[in-house]
C-alpha positions as CSV (number, residue, x, y, z in Angstrom):
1,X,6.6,19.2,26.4
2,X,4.0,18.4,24.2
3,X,1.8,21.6,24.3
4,X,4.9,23.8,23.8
5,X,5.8,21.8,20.6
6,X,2.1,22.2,19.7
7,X,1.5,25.8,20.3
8,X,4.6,25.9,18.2
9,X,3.0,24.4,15.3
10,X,0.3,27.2,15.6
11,X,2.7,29.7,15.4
12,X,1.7,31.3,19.0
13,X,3.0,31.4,22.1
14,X,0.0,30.4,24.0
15,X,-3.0,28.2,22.7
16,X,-2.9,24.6,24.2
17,X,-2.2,24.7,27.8
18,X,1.5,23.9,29.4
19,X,1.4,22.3,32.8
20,X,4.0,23.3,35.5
21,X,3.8,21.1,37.9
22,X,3.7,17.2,38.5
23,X,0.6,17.1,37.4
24,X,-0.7,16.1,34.4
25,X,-2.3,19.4,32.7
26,X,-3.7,17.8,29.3
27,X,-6.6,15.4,29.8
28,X,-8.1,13.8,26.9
29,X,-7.8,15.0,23.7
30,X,-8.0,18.7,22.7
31,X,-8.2,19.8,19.4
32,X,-7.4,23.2,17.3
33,X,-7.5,23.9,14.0
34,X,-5.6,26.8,12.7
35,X,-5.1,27.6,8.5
36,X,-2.4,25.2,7.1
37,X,1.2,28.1,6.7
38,X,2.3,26.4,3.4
39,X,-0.7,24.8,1.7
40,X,-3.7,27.4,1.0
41,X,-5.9,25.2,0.9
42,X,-5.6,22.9,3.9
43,X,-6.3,23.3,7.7
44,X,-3.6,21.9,9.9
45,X,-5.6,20.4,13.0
46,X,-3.5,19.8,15.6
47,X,-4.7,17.0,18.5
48,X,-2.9,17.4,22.2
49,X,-3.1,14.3,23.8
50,X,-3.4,13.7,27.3
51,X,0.4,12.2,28.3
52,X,0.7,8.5,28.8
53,X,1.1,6.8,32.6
54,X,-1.0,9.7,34.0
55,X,-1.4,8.1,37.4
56,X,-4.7,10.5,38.5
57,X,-6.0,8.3,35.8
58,X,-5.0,4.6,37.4
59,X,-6.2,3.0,34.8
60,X,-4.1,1.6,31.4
61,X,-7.2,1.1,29.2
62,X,-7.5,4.8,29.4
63,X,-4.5,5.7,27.6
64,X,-4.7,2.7,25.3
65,X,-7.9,4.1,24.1
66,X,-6.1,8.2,23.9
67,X,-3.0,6.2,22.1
68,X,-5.4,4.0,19.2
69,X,-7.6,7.4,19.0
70,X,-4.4,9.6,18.3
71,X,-3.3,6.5,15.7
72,X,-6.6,6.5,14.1
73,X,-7.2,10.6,13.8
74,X,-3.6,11.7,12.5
75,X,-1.5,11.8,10.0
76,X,1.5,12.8,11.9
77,X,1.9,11.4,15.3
78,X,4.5,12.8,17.5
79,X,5.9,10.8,20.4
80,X,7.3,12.7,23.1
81,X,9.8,11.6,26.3
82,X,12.6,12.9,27.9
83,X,16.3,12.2,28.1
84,X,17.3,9.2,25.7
85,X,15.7,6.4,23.7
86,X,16.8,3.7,26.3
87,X,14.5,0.5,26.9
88,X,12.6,2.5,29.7
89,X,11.4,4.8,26.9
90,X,10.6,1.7,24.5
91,X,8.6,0.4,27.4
92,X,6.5,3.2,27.5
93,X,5.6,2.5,24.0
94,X,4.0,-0.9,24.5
95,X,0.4,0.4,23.4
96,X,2.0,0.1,20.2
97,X,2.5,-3.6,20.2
98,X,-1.0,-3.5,21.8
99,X,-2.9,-1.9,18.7
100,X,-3.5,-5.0,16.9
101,X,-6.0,-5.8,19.6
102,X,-7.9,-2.1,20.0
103,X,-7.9,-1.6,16.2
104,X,-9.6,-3.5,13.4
105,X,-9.2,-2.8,9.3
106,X,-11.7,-4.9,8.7
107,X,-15.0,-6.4,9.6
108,X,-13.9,-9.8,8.8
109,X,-10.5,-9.7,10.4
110,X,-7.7,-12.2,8.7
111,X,-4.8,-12.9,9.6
112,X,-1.8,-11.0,11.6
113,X,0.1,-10.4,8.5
114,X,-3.0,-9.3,6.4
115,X,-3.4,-6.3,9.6
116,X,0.2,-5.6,9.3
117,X,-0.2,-4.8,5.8
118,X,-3.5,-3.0,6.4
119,X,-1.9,-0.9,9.3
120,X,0.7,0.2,7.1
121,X,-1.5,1.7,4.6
122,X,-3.8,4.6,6.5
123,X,-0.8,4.4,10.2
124,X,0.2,8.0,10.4
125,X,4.0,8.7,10.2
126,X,5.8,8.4,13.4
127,X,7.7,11.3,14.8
128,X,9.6,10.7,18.5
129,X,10.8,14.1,19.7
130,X,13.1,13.6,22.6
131,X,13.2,16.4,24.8
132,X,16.3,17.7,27.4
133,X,18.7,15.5,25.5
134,X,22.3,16.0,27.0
135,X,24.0,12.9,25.0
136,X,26.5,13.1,21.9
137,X,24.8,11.8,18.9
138,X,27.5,9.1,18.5
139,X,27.5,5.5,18.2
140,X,30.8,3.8,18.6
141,X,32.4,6.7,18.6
142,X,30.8,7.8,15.1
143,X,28.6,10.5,14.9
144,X,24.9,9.9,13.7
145,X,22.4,11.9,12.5
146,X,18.9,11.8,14.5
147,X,17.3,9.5,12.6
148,X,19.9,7.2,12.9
149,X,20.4,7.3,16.4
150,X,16.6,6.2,16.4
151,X,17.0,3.4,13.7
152,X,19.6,2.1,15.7
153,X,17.4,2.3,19.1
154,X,15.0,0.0,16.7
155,X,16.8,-2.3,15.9
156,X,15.9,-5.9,16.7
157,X,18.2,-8.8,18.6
158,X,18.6,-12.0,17.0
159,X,17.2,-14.9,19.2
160,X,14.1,-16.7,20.4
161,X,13.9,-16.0,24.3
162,X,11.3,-14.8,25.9
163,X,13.3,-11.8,26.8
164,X,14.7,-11.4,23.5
165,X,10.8,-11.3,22.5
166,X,9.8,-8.9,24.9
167,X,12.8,-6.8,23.7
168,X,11.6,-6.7,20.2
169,X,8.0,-6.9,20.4
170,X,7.9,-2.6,20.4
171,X,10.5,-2.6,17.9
172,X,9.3,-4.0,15.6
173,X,6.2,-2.9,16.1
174,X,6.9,0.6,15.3
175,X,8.7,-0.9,12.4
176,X,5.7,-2.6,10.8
177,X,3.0,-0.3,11.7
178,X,4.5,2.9,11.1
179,X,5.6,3.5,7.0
180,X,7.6,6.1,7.9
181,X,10.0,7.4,11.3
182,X,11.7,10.6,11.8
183,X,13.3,11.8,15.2
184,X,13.8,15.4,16.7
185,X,16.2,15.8,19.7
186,X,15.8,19.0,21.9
187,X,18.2,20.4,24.1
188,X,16.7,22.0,27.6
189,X,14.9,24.9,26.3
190,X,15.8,27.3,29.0
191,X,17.0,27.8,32.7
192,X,15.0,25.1,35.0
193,X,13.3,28.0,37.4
194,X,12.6,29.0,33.9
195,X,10.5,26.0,32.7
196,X,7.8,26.6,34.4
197,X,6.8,30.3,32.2
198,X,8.2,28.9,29.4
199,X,5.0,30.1,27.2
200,X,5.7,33.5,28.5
201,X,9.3,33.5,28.3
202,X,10.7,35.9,25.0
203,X,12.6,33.8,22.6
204,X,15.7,36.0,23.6
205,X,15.4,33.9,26.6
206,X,15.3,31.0,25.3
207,X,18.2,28.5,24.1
208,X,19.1,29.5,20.7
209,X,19.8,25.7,20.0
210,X,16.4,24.7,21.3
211,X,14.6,27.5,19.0
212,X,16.5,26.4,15.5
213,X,15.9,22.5,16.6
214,X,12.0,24.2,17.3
215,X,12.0,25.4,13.7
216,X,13.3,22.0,12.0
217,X,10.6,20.3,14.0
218,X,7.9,22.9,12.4
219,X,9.3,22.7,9.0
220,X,8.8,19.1,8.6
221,X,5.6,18.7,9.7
222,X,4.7,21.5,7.2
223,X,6.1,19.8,4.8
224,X,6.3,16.5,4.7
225,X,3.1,15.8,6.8
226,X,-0.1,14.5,3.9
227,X,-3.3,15.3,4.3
228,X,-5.4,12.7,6.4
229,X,-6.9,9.5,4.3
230,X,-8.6,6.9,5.7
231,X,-8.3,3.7,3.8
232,X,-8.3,3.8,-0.3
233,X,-6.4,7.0,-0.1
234,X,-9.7,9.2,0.6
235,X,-8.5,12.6,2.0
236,X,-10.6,13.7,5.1
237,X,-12.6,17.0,5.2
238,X,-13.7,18.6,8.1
239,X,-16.9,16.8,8.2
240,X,-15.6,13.6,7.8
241,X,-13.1,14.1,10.4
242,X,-16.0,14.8,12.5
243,X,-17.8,11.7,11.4
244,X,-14.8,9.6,12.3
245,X,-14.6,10.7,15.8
246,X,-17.9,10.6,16.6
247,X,-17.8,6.9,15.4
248,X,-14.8,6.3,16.5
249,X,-15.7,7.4,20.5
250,X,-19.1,5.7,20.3
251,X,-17.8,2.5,19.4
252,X,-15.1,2.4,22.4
253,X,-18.0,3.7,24.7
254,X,-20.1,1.1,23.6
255,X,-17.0,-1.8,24.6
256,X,-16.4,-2.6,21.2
257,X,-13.1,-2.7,19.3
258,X,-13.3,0.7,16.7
259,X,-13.1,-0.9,13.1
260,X,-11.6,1.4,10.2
261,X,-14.6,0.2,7.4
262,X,-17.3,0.0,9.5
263,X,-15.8,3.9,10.7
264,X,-15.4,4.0,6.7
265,X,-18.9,3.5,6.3
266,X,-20.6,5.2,8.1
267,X,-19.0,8.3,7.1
268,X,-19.7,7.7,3.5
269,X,-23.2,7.3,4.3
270,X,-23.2,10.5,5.9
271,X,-21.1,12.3,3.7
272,X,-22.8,11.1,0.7
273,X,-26.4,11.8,1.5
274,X,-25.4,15.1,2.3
275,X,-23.8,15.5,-1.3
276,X,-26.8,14.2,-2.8
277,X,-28.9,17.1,-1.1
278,X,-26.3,19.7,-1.6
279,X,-26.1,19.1,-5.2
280,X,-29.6,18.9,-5.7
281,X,-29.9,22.2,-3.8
282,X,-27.1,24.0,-6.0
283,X,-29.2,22.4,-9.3
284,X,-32.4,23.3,-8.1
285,X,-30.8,26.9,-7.5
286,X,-29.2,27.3,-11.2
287,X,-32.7,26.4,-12.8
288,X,-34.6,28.5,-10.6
289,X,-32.8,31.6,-12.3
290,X,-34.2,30.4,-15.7
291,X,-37.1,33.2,-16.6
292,X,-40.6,31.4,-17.7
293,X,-42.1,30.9,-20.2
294,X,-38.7,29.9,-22.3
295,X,-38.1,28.3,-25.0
296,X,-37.1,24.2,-24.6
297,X,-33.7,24.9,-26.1
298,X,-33.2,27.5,-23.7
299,X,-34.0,25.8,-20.8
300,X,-31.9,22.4,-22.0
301,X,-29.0,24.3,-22.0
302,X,-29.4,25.2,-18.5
303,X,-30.1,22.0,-17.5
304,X,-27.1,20.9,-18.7
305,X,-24.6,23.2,-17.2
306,X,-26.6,23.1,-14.2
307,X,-26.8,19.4,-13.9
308,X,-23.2,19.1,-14.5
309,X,-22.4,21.5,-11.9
310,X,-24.6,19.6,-9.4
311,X,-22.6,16.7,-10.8
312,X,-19.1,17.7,-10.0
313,X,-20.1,19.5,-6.6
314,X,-21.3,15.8,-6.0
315,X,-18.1,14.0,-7.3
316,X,-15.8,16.2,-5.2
317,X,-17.5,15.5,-1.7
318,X,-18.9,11.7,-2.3
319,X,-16.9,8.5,-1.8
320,X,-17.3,5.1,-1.2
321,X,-20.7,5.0,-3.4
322,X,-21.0,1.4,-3.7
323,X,-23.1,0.7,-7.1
324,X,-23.7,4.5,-7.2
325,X,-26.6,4.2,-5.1
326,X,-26.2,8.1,-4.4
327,X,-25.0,9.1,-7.8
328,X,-28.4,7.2,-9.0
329,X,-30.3,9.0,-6.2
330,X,-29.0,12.5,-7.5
331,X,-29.9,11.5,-11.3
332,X,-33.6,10.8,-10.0
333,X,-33.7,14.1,-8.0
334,X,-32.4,15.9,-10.6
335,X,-34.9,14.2,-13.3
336,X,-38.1,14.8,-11.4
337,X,-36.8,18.5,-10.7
338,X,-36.3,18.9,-14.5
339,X,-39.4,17.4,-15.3
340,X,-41.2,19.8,-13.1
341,X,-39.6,22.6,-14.2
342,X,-40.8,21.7,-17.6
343,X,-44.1,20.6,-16.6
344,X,-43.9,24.5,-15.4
345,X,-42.6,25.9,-18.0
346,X,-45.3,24.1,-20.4
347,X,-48.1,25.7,-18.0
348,X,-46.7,29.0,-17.7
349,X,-46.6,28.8,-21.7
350,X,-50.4,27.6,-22.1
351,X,-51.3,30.3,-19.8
352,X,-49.4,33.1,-21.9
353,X,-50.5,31.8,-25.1
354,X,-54.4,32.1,-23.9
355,X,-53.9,35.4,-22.6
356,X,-52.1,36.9,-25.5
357,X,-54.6,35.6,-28.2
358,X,-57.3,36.4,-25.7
359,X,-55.9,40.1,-26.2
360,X,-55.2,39.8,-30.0
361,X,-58.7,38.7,-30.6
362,X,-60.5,41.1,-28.7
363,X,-61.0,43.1,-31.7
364,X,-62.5,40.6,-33.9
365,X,-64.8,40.2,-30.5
366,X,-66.4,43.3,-30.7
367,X,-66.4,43.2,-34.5
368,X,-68.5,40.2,-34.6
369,X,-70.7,41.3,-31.3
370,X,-71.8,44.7,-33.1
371,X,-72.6,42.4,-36.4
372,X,-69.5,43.4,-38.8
373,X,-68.9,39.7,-39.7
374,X,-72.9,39.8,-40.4
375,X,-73.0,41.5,-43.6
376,X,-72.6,40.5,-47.1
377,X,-68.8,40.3,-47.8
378,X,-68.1,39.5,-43.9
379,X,-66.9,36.5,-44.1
380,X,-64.0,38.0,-46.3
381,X,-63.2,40.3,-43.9
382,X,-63.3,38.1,-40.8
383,X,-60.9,35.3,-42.7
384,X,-58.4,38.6,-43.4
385,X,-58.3,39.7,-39.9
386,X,-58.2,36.0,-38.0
387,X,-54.8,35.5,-40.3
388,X,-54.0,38.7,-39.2
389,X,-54.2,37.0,-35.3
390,X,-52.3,34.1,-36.4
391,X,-49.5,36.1,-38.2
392,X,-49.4,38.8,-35.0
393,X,-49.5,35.8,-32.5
394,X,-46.6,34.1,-34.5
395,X,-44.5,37.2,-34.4
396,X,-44.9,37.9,-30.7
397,X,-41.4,36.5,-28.5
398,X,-41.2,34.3,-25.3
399,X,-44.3,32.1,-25.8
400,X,-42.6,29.2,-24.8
401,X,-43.1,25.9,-26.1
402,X,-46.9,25.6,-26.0
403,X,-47.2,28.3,-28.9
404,X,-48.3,26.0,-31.6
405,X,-50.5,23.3,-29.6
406,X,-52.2,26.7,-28.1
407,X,-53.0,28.6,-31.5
408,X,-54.8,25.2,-32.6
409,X,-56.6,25.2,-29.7
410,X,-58.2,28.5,-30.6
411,X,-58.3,28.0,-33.8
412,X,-60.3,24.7,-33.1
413,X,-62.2,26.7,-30.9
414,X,-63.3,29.5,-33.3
415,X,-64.6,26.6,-35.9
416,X,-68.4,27.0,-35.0
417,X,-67.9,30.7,-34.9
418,X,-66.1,30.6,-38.8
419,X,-69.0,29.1,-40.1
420,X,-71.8,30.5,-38.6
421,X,-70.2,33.8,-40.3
422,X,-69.6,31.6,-43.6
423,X,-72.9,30.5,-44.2
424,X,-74.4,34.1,-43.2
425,X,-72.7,35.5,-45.8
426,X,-75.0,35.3,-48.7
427,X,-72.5,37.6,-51.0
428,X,-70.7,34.4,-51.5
429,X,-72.5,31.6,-54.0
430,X,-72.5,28.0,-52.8
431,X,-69.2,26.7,-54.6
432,X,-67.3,30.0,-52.9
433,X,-68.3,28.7,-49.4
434,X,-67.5,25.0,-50.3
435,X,-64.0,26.3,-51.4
436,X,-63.5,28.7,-48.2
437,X,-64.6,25.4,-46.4
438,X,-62.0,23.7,-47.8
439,X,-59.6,26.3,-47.1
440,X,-60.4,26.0,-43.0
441,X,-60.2,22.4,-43.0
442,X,-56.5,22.3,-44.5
443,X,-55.5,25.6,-42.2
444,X,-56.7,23.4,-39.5
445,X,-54.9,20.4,-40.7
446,X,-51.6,22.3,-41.1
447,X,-51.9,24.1,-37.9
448,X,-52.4,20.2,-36.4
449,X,-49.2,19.1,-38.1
450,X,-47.3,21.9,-36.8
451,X,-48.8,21.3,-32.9
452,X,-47.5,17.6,-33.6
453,X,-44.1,18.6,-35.1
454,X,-43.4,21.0,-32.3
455,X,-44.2,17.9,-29.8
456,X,-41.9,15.9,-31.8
457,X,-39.3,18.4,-31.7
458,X,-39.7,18.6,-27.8
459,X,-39.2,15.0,-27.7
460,X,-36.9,14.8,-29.6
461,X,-35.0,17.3,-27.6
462,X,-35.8,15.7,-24.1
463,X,-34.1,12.8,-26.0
464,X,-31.5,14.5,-26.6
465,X,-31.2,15.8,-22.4
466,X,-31.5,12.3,-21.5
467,X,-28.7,11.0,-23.5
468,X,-26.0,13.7,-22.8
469,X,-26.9,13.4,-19.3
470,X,-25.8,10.1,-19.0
471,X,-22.7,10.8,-20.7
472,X,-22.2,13.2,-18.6
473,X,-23.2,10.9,-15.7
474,X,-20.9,8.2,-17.0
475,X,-18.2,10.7,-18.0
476,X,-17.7,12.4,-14.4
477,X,-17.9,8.7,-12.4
478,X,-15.1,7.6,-14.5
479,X,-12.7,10.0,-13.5
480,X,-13.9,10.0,-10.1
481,X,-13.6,6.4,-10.2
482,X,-10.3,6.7,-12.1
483,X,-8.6,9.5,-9.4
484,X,-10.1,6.9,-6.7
485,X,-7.9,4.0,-8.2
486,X,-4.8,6.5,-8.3
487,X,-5.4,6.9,-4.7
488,X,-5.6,3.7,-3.8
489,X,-2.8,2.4,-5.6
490,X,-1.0,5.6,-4.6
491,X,-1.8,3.9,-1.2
492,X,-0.5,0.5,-2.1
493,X,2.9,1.8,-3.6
494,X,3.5,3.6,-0.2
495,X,3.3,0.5,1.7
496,X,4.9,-1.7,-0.4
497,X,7.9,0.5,-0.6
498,X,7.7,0.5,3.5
499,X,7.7,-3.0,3.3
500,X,10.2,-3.2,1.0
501,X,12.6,-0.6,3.2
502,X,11.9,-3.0,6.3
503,X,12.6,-6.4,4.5
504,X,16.0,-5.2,3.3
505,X,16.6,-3.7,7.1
506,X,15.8,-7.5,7.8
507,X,18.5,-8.9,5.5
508,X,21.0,-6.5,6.1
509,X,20.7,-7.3,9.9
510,X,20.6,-11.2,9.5
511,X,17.4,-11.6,10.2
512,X,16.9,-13.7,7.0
513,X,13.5,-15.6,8.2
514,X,11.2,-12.5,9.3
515,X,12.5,-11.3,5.7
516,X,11.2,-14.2,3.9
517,X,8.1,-14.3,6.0
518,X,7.6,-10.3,4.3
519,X,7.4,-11.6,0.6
520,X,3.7,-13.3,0.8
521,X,2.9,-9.7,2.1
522,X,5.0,-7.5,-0.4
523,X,3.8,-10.2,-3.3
524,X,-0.1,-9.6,-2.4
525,X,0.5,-5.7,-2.7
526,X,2.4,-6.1,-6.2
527,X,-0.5,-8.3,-7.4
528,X,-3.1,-4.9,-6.1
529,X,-1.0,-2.9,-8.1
530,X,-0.8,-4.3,-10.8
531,X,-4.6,-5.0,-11.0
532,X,-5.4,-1.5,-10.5
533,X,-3.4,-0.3,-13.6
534,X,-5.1,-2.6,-15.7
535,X,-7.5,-0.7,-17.8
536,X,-10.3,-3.2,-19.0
537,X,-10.7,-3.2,-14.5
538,X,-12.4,0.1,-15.6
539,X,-14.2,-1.4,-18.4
540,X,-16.1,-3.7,-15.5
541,X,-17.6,-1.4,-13.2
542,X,-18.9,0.7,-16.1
543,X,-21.0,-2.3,-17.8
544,X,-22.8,-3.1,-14.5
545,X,-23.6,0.4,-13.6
546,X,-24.0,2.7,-17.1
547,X,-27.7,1.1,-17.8
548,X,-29.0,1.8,-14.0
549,X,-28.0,5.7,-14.5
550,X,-29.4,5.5,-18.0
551,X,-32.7,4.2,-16.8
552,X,-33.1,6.7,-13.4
553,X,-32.7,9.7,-16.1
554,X,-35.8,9.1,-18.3
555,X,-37.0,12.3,-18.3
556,X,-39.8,11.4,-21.2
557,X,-40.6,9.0,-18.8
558,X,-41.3,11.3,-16.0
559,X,-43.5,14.1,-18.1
560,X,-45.7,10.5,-19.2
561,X,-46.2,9.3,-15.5
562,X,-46.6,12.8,-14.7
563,X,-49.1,13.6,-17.0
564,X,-50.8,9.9,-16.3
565,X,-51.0,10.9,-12.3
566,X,-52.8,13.7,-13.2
567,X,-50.1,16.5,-11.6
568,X,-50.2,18.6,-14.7
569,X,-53.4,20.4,-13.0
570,X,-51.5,21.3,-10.0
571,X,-49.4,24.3,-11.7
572,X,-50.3,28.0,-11.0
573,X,-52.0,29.3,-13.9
574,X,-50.2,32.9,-14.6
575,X,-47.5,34.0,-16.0
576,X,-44.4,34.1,-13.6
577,X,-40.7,35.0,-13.3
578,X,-38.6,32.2,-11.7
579,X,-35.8,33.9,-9.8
């Protein structure tokens, strides 16, 4: 049964459990996820569902609910009854003509045709295995493959009775909902006494036919089974799979009808705040490597690879970020962490200047305390060694970018000091001093413009941060947004070439009106695909959303309101290693 043809897909011989006896073994859904045996990078999850018309249940809505949940979760759904496809088994399908009613697409719901199309797009592929099948695969004394002995099963009789209706209504069902149909027949797999051990049975026991019709079964899945989407073509993770079924059960326990975008939705919310605080997590990580003090260049550079990082780790696991109100919560996060770090970096600087010409003007400290400056010709000497202290302080590395602004501090501060020695040096005649006065206040002046052109430069620079990070910004969201429209037209062309395959079944079979009543359908997804190749469509979304990431990423903007909330006190005030 089921659980054999599951375990099977595992590759082991024991996993899900196989009943043996009349009762039902499986109840609700269990679920196992094993690595994928052809695609490295996927996990094939696997879903045994309890079996249908379990009468320990006694209640339909049960396995309506098991049969919409196994709809809505897979990619591949398998179908699995015994003997033939005769109308018995068809009957046993009517939860399929039933979905229409225990599924939504959409919040606003429209009309039948507009589900039918909807269905079509995320509808998993159909498989119906048909276990202990004893029949020829011949139809009027033709052979037939096993996809065309199930084609033919679903096919639909002309006429308008109510019985006629109730004969198609299944059909065509499965023919509209399903985009694409594959069937498996398996002979008895082994001895009936057998049956009952069959998971501990050697595959020497088994019937050869049943294990090489086992293998085809395997093969296909593997192969031609996608990877989960829900609708726009976004593939489902791990997490979002558990996001789905979480909102998925809730909403049936709570009475109400599961709906695909509100399911949508809420994942994205989910999944997208957790982007935003992994990415800011991975940036905040990169920058805390940086070593402080550093120069601004230095740390820019980081920023950049690290933001972009944080950017494409966001892009890979986001969707469904209407207006980029993520992407724009990321910027922000990522600006204020940048502005901090610089805020940092320009106290660990101030800090390391201080101490440094602290340590470089200790001599001239004791000088002038044991009177040196004090005698005639002192002034001289004290001028030669404070350029001394300029030119040492000038030639010492990893300042950071407070260097300048922190040697005209000093400087400014040493002014009374400088002319108390001037004017005590009476070597010197009036017009000498006025000249060496001179001399300090254009020292001073230079050292001011060189404080104000290495602000400049800083601005310039954070400028400079801003502006490639919203390229960056900008360049990222349009090939996330341009992969997105692949998918989703990806999605389209897949459902209009099932509609396309069912309209021609139509005509071929006579059934000229259901045909005709296909084209508004088949014209509406022509009309999406041809929208989404247009180019100036990207054009659009990028005017309404590049100057809202622009103006999140000021980062000059930050440092001012920073600086004007007074944070710039809060720093430690040592020198420290970030690591």
């Amino acid at each position: 049964g089921k659980s054999y043809l599951m375990n099977s897909l595992a590759g082991k011989k024991r996993g899900f459990s196989l009943g043996s006896t009349v009762q039902s073994h499986t109840k609700g859904i269990w679920m196992w996820c094993v690595p994928h045996p052809q695609r490295p990078d996927h996990t094939l999850l696997l879903l045994d569902t309890e079996g249908l018309g379990d009468v320990g249940e006694g209640n339909t809505k049960n396995d309506t609910w098991i049969f919409a949940l196994a709809v809505l979760l897979s990619s591949a759904l398998v179908y699995n009854s015994k003997g033939t496809i005769d109308q018995y088994a068809m009957e046993q399908l009517h939860f399929v003509s039933e979905l229409t009613e225990h599924i939504k697409v959409k919040v606003q719901a429209g009309d039948d045709s507009e589900e039918d199309t909807e269905f079509v797009r995320f509808f998993p592929s159909f498989v119906w295995a048909v276990r202990d099948f004893t029949l020829e695969l011949k139809i009027e004394g033709q052979p037939v493959t096993e996809d065309q002995y199930l084609e033919h099963a679903l096919a639909l009789k002309p006429g308008s009775s109510k019985k006629v209706m109730e004969y198609n209504l299944p059909r065509q069902c499965l023919r509209r909902f399903f985009p694409t149909r594959k069937c498996f027949v398996f002979v008895q797999p082994a001895l009936w006494q057998e049956i009952g051990q069959l998971d501990s049975l050697p595959d020497s026991a088994l019937d050869p036919q049943f294990l090489q019709q086992s293998r085809r079964f395997c093969d296909y899945i593997f192969q031609h089974s996608r990877g989960k989407t829900v609708k726009g073509g976004i593939l489902v993770t791990g997490q979002r799979f558990s996001s789905l079924v979480q909102s998925y059960v809730d909403t049936i326990r709570s009475g109400q009808v599961p709906c695909l975008d509100n399911a949508v939705t809420a994942m994205a919310a989910i999944e997208n705040e957790a982007a935003v605080k992994e990415a800011l997590a991975r940036y905040t990580a990169g920058m805390g490597a940086q070593q402080l003090p550093a120069e601004l260049r230095e740390l820019s550079e980081a920023h950049g690879r690290c933001e972009g990082d944080a950017l494409a780790l966001f892009m890979r696991r986001s969707f469904k970020d209407e207006e980029q109100v993520f992407q724009k919560q990321l910027v922000a996060g990522i600006t204020e962490r940048y502005g901090n770090i610089l805020a940092e970096n320009e106290a660990v600087s101030r800090e390391t200047c201080r101490a440094l010409l602290q340590e470089l003007s200790a001599a001239m400290q004791q000088k002038l305390s044991a009177g040196d400056y004090s005698q005639p010709g002192g002034y001289q000497v004290y001028d030669r060694d404070q350029n001394q202290l300029v030119m040492n302080f000038r030639a010492k590395p990893n300042k950071g970018v407070k260097a300048e602004e922190a040697l005209e501090q000093f400087l400014a501060s040493k002014k009374a000091e400088a002319e108390a020695v001037l004017k005590a040096d009476n070597l010197l005649t009036e017009a000498e001093k006025h000249v060496a006065e001179e001399k300090q206040r254009a020292e001073m002046l230079e050292q001011q413009r060189k404080a104000a052109e290495e602000k400049q430069l800083q601005t310039e620079q954070l400028m400079k941060d801003q502006e490639r990070s919203h390229q960056e910004n900008v360049r990222q969201l349009e090939a996330k947004v341009a992969a997105e429209l692949a998918s989703a037209k990806e999605e389209a062309e897949r459902a209009l070439q099932s509609k396309l395959e069912e309209q021609q079944a139509m005509l071929q079979k006579g059934f000229t009106e259901k045909a005709r009543l296909m084209e508004e359908e088949i014209s509406g997804l022509r009309r999406e695909i041809d929208s989404a190749s247009k180019s100036n469509f990207l054009s659009k979304i990028f005017e309404t959303i590049t100057e809202g990431l622009r103006t999140v990423g000021n980062v000059a903007d930050y440092m001012r309101s920073r600086k004007q909330g007074g944070k710039g006190s809060s720093h430690t005030s040592k020198t420290k290693t970030r690591k």
